[in-house]
N, C-alpha and C positions, 0 to 999 in steps of 0.2 A: 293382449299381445305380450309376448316376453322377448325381453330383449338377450343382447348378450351377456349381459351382468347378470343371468339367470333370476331378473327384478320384472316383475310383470310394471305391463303399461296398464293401466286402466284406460276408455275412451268412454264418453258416455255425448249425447245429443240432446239439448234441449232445444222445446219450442214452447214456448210459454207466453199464452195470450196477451194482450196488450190490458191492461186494468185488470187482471186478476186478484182473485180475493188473499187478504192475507196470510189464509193460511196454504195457499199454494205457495206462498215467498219463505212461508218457515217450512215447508217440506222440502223445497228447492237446497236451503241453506242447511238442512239438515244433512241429505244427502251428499254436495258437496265436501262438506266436514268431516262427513264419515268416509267418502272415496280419500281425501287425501291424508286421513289420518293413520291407514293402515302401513305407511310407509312405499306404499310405490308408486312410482309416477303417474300422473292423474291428467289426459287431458279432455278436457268439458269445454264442448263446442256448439253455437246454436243461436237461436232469433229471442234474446232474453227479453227485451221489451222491457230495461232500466232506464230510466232518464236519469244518467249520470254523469258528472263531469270528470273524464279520466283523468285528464289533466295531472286535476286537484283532488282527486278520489272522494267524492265529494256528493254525495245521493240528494234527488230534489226532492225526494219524501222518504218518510220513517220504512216504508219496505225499502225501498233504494239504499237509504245509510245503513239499514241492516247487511243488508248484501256484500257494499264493500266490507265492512265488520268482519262478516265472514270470509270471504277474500285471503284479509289479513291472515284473520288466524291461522286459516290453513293453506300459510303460504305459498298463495297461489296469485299468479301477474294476469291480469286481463291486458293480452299481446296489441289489439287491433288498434291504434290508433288515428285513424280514418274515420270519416262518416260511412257507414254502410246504408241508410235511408236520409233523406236530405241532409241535415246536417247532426245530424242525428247517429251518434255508435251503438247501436239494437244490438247489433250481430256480435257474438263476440269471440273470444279463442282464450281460453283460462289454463293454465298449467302452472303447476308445482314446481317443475323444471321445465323450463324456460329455453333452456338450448338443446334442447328435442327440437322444436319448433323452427325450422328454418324458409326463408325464402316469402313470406307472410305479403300478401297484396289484395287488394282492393278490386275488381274485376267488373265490368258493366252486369248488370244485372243478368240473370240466367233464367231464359223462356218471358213468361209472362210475370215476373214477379216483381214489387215494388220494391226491393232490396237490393243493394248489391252484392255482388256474390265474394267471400272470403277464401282465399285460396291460400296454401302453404303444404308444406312438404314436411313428414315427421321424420326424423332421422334417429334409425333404431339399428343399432349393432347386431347383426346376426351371431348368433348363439355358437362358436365355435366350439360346442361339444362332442361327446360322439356320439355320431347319427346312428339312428337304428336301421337305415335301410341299408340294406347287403347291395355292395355293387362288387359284379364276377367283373375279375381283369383276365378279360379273353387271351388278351395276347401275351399270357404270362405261360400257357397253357403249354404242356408236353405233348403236342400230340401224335409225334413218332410212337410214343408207349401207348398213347391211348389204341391207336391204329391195330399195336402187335396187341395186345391184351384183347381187345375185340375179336382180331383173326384168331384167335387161341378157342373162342366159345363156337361148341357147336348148335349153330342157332334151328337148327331144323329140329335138334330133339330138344330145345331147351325153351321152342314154343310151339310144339306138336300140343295137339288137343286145344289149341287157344282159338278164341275169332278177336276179332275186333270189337266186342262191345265186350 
């Protein structure tokens, strides 16, 4: 997405198994790193499956403390504050810039699923440059002259021999 600061958004989704192997957690924090290292706003949303204490930013295993890690570095805020499965914050909302992010809540779960559902609204400045698309302002239009210019063309010899296709 680009916004009005002609600064692209980055959005990206993760869903990332519950006990996944290590090196899904360094491809994860790779990636992360690299989205928000390039300078534009990053936001990374999805069912991480950290056992972490936001609180305290505070990981209950060496993938988990790695994550916040990376977090930090590429300062970036994990938003949700809530539980989104028992008591439990799975679910999370991560951004670089932080007041993008408005209106952020907690929702009863959505369909069948044992999550709660994370809802907010990104708030992105339309690009007030100039647009490419041509808009005709009809009623600027002369059409006394168009009228007499048209009555001026003799249309019988000036589409003699034509059909329709």
């Amino acid at each position: 997405l680009r916004n009005g600061k002609s600064k692209m958004t980055l959005m990206g989704l993760i869903c990332r198994p519950p006990n996944s192997c290590l090196d899904i957690g360094c491809k994860l924090n790779q990636e992360i790193k690299l989205a928000c290292r390039n300078g534009n706003a990053t936001v990374v949303m999805g069912d991480f499956n950290m056992q972490v204490d936001w609180a305290n930013q505070v990981g209950a295993g060496p993938q988990e403390r790695e994550f916040v890690e990376c977090l930090c570095d590429g300062f970036s805020e994990q938003l949700v504050l809530a539980p989104t499965k028992e008591k439990a914050i799975l679910d999370l909302v991560l951004c670089n810039e932080p007041d993008l992010i408005k209106e952020l809540e907690i929702n009863e779960p959505f369909g069948g699923s044992d999550h709660n559902m994370v809802r907010f609204n990104l708030q992105l400045e339309r690009d007030k440059g100039r647009s490419e698309l041509s808009v005709l302002q009809l009623n600027k239009g002369d059409y006394g002259v168009m009228r007499e210019d048209l009555a001026k063309v003799d249309w019988k010899d000036t589409l003699a021999g034509m059909t329709v296709e």
